[in-house]
C-alpha positions in Angstrom: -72.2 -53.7 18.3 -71.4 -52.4 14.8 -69.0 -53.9 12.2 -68.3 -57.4 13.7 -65.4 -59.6 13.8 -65.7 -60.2 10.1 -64.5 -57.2 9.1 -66.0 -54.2 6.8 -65.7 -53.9 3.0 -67.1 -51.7 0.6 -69.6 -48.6 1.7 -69.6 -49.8 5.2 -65.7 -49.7 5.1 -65.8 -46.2 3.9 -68.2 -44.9 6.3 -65.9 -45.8 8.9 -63.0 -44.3 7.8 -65.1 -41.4 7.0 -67.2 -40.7 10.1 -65.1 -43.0 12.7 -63.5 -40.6 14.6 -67.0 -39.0 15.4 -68.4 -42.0 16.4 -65.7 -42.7 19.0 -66.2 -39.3 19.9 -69.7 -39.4 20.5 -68.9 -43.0 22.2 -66.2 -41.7 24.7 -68.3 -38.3 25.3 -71.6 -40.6 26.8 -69.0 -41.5 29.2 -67.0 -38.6 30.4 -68.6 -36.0 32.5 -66.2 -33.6 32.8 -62.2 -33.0 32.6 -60.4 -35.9 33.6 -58.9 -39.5 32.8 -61.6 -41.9 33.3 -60.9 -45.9 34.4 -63.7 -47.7 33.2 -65.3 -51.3 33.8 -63.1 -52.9 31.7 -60.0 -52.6 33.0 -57.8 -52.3 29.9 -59.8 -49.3 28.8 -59.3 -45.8 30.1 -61.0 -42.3 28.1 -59.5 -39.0 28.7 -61.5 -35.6 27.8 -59.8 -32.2 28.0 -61.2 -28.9 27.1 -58.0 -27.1 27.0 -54.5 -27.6 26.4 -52.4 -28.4 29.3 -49.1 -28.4 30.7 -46.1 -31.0 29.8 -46.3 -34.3 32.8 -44.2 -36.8 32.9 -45.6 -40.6 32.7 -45.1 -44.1 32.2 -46.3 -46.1 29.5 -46.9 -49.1 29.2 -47.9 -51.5 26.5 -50.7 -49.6 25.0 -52.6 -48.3 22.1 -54.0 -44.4 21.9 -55.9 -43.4 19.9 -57.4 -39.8 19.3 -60.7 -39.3 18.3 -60.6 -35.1 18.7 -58.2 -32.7 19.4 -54.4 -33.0 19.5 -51.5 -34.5 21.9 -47.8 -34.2 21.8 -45.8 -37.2 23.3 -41.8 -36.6 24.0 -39.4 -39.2 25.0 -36.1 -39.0 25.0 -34.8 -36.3 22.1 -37.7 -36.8 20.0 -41.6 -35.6 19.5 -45.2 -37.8 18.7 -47.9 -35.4 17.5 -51.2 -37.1 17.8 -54.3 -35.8 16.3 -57.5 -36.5 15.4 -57.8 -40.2 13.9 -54.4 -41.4 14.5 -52.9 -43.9 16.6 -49.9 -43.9 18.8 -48.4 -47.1 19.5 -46.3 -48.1 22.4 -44.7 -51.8 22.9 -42.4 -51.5 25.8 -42.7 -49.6 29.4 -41.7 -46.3 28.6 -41.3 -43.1 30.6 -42.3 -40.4 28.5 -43.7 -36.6 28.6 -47.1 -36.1 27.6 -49.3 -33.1 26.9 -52.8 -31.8 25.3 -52.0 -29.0 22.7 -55.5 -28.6 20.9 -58.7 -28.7 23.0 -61.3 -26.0 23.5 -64.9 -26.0 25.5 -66.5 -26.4 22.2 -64.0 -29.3 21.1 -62.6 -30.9 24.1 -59.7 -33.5 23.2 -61.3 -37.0 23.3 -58.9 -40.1 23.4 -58.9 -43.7 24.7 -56.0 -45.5 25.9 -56.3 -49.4 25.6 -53.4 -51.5 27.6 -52.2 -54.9 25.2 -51.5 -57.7 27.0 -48.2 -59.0 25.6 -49.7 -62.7 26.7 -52.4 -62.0 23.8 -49.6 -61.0 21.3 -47.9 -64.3 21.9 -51.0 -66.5 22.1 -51.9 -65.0 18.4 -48.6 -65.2 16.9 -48.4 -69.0 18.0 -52.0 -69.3 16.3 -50.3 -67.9 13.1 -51.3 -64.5 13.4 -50.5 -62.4 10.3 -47.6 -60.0 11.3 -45.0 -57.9 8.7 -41.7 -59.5 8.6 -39.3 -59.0 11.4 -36.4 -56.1 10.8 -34.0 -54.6 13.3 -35.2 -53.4 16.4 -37.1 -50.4 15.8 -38.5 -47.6 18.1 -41.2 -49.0 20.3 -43.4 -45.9 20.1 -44.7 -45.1 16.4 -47.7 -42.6 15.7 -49.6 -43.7 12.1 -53.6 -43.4 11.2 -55.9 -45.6 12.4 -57.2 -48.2 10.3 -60.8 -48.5 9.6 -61.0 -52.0 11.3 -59.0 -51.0 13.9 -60.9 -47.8 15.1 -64.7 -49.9 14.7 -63.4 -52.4 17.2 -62.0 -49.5 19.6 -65.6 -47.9 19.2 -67.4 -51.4 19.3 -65.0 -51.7 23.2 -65.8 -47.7 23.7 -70.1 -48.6 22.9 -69.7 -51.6 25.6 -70.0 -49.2 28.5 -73.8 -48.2 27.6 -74.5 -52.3 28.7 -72.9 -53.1 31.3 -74.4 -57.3 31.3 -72.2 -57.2 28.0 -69.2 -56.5 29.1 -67.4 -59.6 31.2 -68.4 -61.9 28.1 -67.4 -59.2 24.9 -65.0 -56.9 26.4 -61.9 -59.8 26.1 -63.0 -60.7 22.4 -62.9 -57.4 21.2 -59.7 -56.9 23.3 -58.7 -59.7 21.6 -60.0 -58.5 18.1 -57.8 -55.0 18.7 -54.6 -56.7 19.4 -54.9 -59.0 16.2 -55.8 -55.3 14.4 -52.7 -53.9 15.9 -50.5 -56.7 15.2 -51.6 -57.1 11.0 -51.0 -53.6 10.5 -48.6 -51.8 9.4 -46.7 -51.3 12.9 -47.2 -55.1 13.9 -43.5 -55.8 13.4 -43.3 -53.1 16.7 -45.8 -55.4 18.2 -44.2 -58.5 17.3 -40.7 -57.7 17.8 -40.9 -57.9 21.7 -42.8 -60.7 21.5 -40.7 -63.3 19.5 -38.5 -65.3 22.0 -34.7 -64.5 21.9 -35.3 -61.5 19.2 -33.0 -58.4 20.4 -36.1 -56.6 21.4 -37.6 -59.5 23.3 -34.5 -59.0 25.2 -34.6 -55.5 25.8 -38.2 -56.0 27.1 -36.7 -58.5 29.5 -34.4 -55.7 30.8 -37.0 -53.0 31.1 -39.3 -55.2 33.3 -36.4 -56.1 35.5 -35.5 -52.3 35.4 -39.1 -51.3 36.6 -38.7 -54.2 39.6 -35.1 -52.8 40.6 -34.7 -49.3 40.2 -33.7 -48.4 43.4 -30.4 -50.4 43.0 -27.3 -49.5 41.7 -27.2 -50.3 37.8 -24.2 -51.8 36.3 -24.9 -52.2 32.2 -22.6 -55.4 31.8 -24.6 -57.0 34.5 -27.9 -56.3 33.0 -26.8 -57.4 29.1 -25.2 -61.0 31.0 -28.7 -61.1 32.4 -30.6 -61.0 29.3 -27.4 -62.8 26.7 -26.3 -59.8 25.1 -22.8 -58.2 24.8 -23.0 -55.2 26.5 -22.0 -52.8 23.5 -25.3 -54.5 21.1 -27.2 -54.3 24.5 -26.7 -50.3 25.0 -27.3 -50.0 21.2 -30.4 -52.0 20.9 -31.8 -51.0 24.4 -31.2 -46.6 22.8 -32.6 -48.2 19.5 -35.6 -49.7 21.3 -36.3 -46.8 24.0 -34.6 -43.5 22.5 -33.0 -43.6 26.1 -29.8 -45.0 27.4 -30.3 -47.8 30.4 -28.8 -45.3 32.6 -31.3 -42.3 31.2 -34.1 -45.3 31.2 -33.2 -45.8 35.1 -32.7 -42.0 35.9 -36.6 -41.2 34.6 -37.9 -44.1 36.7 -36.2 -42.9 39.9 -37.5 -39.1 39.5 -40.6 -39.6 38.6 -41.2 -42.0 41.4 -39.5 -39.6 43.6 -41.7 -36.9 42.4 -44.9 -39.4 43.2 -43.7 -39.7 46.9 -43.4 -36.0 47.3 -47.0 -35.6 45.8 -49.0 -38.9 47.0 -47.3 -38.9 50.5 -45.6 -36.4 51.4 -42.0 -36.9 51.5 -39.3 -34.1 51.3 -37.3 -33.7 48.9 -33.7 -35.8 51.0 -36.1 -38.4 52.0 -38.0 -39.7 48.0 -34.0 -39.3 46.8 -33.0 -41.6 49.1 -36.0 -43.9 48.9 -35.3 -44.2 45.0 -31.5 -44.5 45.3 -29.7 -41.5 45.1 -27.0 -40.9 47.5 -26.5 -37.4 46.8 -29.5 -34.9 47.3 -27.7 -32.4 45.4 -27.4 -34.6 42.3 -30.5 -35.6 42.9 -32.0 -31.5 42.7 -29.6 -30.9 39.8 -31.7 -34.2 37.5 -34.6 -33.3 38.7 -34.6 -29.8 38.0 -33.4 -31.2 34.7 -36.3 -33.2 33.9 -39.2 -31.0 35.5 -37.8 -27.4 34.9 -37.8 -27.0 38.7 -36.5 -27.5 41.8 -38.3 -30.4 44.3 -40.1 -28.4 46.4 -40.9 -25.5 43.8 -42.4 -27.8 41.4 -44.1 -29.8 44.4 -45.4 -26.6 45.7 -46.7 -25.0 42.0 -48.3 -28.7 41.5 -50.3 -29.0 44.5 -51.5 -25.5 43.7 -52.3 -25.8 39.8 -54.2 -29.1 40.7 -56.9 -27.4 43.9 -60.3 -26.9 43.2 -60.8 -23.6 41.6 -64.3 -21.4 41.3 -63.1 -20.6 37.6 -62.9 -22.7 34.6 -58.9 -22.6 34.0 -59.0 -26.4 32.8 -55.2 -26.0 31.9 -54.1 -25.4 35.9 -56.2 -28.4 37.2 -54.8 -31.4 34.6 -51.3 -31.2 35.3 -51.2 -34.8 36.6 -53.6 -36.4 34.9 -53.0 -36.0 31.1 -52.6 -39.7 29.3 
């Protein structure tokens, strides 16, 4: 493994910066086969290679790091767009249900990423070991895109390079985990990091309310209940929770029911009356109108256009077959 936990400095530093993306690149290629989004022996780590651009899918996020080592990806949540390219980072701190899509990949430069979960146990266990963090501000937005630091992408490579020895990885895979959150959490969007992390900070609280959101979805959402739940009026909880997620509680809830909806139609089979009711909507015709909304279809059109866009074809139409699978 290159670079170590004692950091780079000097030429070394440089080289990194300079030829780091290519390295990953090279790293994630040795491991991907063909189109797809690849889970990998260590669990936290998934690679994604595209060779073309593809459509617009809806997904959650959760805690995570991106990063890009080729290509580009656009990331939408709520009102607002992430451009990712090559050698940036996208950061996200909270569960968040977003829209995700390839726009730059070709046969000759297929789009080459990793996706790394952070365990928000790691974050706390650092900060009480005095982990180096920027100061704490208001809430901010808990997905951020910025470059990738030098130190940062050689221990995403050095995790990456651990898949070519397989005896190394149960012993070095949670130090370099380790390593990455500490990298995430002194840079210059720690405070993102931190922020949901710091006992009784507003977004601590609003992280509270998302992971009980997640676990009760299907149940009829009053706001006041949820800020009593968590301490917080209900007016600084809806503005904190917007602040935090670019999405009201009610939006927040309303992505978490259609896209699971939309998963029971695809994964097992469910008509369109039946996944509305299983996620809690009591109208089907409300339940058409926000999907259609959201996906730019009906139920059973987009169902239908889905299951055909993602069957094996003879050709090589990458951008058909990738629909679901983008990260």
């Amino acid at each position: 493994m290159s670079g170590g936990l004692s950091g780079l400095t000097g030429k070394e530093g440089t080289n990194v910066a300079t030829n780091g993306p290519a390295l990953l690149g090279a790293a994630i290629e040795r491991q991907t086969t063909a189109d797809d989004v690849y889970h990998t022996a260590v669990p936290a780590l998934r690679l994604s290679r595209f060779s073309a651009p593809s459509d617009l899918a809806a997904l959650m996020y959760e805690p995570c790091l991106c990063v890009v080592a080729q290509g580009t990806k656009e990331v939408l949540i709520g009102d607002e767009r992430c451009r990712l390219d090559s050698a940036q980072s996208l950061l996200v701190s909270v569960d968040l249900p977003v829209a995700a899509r390839v726009v730059e990949a070709s046969p000759a430069r297929p789009y080459l990423a990793v996706r790394i979960a952070l365990d928000t146990a790691v974050v706390g266990e650092l900060l009480a070991d005095g982990a180096a963090a920027p100061p704490l501000g208001p809430p901010a937005r808990a997905i951020a895109v910025t470059p990738v630091e030098p130190l940062l992408l050689d221990a995403v490579t050095r995790l990456v390079d651990l898949l070519d020895s397989p005896p190394d990885i149960a012993p070095l895979a949670p130090l370099v985990l380790r390593e990455i959150t500490y990298r995430v959490l002194a840079g210059p969007q720690g405070s993102r990091l931190r922020q949901i992390a710091s006992a009784g900070a507003p977004a601590q609280r609003i992280a509270r309310a998302i992971r009980w959101l997640k676990d009760h979805f299907t149940d009829p959402l009053r706001v006041e209940s949820l800020a009593k739940r968590v301490g917080m009026r209900p007016s600084a909880f809806h503005l904190h929770f917007k602040s935090l997620t670019a999405l009201s509680p009610l939006q927040y809830q309303k992505r978490l029911r259609l896209q699971e909806a939309r998963r029971l139609m695809l994964g097992e089979g469910l008509d369109a009356a039946e996944a509305a009711f299983r996620v809690g909507y009591e109208s089907p015709s409300q339940f058409s109108r926000e999907y259609r909304r959201l996906f730019g279809a009906s139920p059973r059109r987009d169902v239908t256009a889905v299951k055909v866009e993602t069957q094996p074809t003879n050709n090589s139409d990458s951008r058909r077959q990738i629909v679901l699978t983008t990260t």
